[in-house]
KEFI-462518 format. One line per field, with one value per residue (C-alpha): residue number from 1; y, z, x. Coordinates in Angstrom, 1 decimal, m for minus. Each point is the difference from the previous one (the first is absolute). Example, Ala and Ser with C-alpha at 12.3 -4.5 7.8 and 13.67 -1.06 7.14 Angstrom:
<recs>
k (1_2)
Y (m4.5_3.4)
Z (7.8_m0.7)
X (12.3_1.4)
</recs>
This chain:
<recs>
k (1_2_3_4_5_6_7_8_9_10_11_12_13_14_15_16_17_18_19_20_21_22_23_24_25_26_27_28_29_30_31_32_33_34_35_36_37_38_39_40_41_42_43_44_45_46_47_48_49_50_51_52_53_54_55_56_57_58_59_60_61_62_63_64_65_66_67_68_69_70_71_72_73_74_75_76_77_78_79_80_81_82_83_84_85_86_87_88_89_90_91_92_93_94_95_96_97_98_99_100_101_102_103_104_105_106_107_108_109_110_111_112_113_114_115_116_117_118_119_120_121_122_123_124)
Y (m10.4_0.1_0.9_2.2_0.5_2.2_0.8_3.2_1.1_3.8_1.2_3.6_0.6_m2.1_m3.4_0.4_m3.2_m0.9_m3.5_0.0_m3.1_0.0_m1.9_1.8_0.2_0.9_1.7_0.3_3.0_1.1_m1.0_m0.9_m0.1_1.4_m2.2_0.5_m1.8_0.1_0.1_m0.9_1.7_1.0_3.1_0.4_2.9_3.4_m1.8_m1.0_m3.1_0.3_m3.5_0.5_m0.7_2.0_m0.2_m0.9_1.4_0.9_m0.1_m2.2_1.5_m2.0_1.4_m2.8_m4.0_0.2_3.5_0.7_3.3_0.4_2.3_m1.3_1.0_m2.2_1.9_m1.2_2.6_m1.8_0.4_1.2_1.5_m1.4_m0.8_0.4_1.6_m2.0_0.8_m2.7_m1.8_m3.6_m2.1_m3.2_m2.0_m3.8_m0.9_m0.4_2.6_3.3_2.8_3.2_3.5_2.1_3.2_0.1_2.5_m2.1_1.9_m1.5_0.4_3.8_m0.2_m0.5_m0.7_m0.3_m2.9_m2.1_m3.5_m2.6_m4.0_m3.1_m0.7_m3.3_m0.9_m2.6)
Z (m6.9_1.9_0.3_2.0_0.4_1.8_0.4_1.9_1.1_2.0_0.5_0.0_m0.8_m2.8_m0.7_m1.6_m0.8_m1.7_m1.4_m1.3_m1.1_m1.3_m0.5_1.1_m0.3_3.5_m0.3_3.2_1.0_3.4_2.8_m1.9_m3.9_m2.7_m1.7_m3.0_m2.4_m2.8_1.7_m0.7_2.0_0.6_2.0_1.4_1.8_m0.8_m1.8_m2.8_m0.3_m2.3_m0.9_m1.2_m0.5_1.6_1.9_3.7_1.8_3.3_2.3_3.2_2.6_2.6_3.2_1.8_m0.7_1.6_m1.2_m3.8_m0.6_m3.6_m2.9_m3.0_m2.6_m2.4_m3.3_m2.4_m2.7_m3.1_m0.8_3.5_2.7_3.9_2.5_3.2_1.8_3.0_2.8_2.5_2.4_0.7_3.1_m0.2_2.7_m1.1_m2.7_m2.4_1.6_0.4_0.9_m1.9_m0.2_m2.4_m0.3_m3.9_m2.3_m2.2_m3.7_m2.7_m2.0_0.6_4.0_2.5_3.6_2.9_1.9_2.4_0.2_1.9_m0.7_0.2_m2.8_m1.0_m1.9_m1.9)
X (11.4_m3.2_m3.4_m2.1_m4.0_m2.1_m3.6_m0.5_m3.3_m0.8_m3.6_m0.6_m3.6_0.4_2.0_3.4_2.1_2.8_1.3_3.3_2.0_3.8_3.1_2.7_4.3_1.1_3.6_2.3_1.0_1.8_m2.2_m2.7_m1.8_m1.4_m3.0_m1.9_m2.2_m2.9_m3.4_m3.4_m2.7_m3.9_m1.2_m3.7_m1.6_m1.9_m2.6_2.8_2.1_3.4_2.5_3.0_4.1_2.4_3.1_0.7_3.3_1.0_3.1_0.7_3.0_1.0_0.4_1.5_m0.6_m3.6_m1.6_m0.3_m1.6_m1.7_m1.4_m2.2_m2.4_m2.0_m1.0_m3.1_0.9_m1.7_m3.4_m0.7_2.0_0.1_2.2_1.5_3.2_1.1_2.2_0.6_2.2_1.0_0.7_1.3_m1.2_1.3_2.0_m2.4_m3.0_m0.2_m2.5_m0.5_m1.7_m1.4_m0.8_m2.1_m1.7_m2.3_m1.1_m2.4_m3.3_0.4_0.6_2.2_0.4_2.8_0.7_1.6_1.1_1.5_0.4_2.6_2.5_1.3_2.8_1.2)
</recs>
């Protein structure tokens, strides 16, 4: 068991953002895992804003014991619909640090917009 959050934010014209936040059951598989959890969520942009509960998923493969590469999607299905789909990779720099990159399309409140991202994982 787990948890993950995530607060994504992409300007295109207009402000899209995203706040997901879920526990989640990570199951080991080969090289990596599958995770996947209940989610609670609000989306903003396009002049609309939509909060919601949906699910969080995604998949981690482990290249070797310093790069992780990873797919996700957070899903606010009910009474709105946002979210985000997430491909990214992780670089362990310490034992309990990493880096990682993002590559992000953001949707919400009628919008959506593509982003990129980069930032410094800790783990417990």
């Amino acid at each position: 068991m787990g948890a993950r959050a995530s607060l994504d934010l992409a300007f295109a014209g207009t402000a899209v953002g995203v706040l997901t936040v879920a526990p989640v059951a990570t199951f080991d598989i080969t090289n990596g895992g599958v995770f996947v959890g209940p989610s609670i969520g609000v989306g903003f942009g396009g002049g609309a804003a939509s909060f919601g509960f949906g699910v969080l998923g995604g998949i981690e493969y482990n290249l070797s014991p310093e790069l992780m590469l990873y797919g996700q999607t957070a899903l606010n299905i009910a009474p709105g619909f946002s979210g985000n789909l997430v491909a990214g990779a992780d670089f362990e720099i310490s034992s309990p640090v990493s880096v990682f990159t993002e590559a992000r399309v953001l949707f919400g409140g009628g919008a959506s917009a593509f982003g990129l991202a980069a930032g410094i994982n800790y783990r417990m």
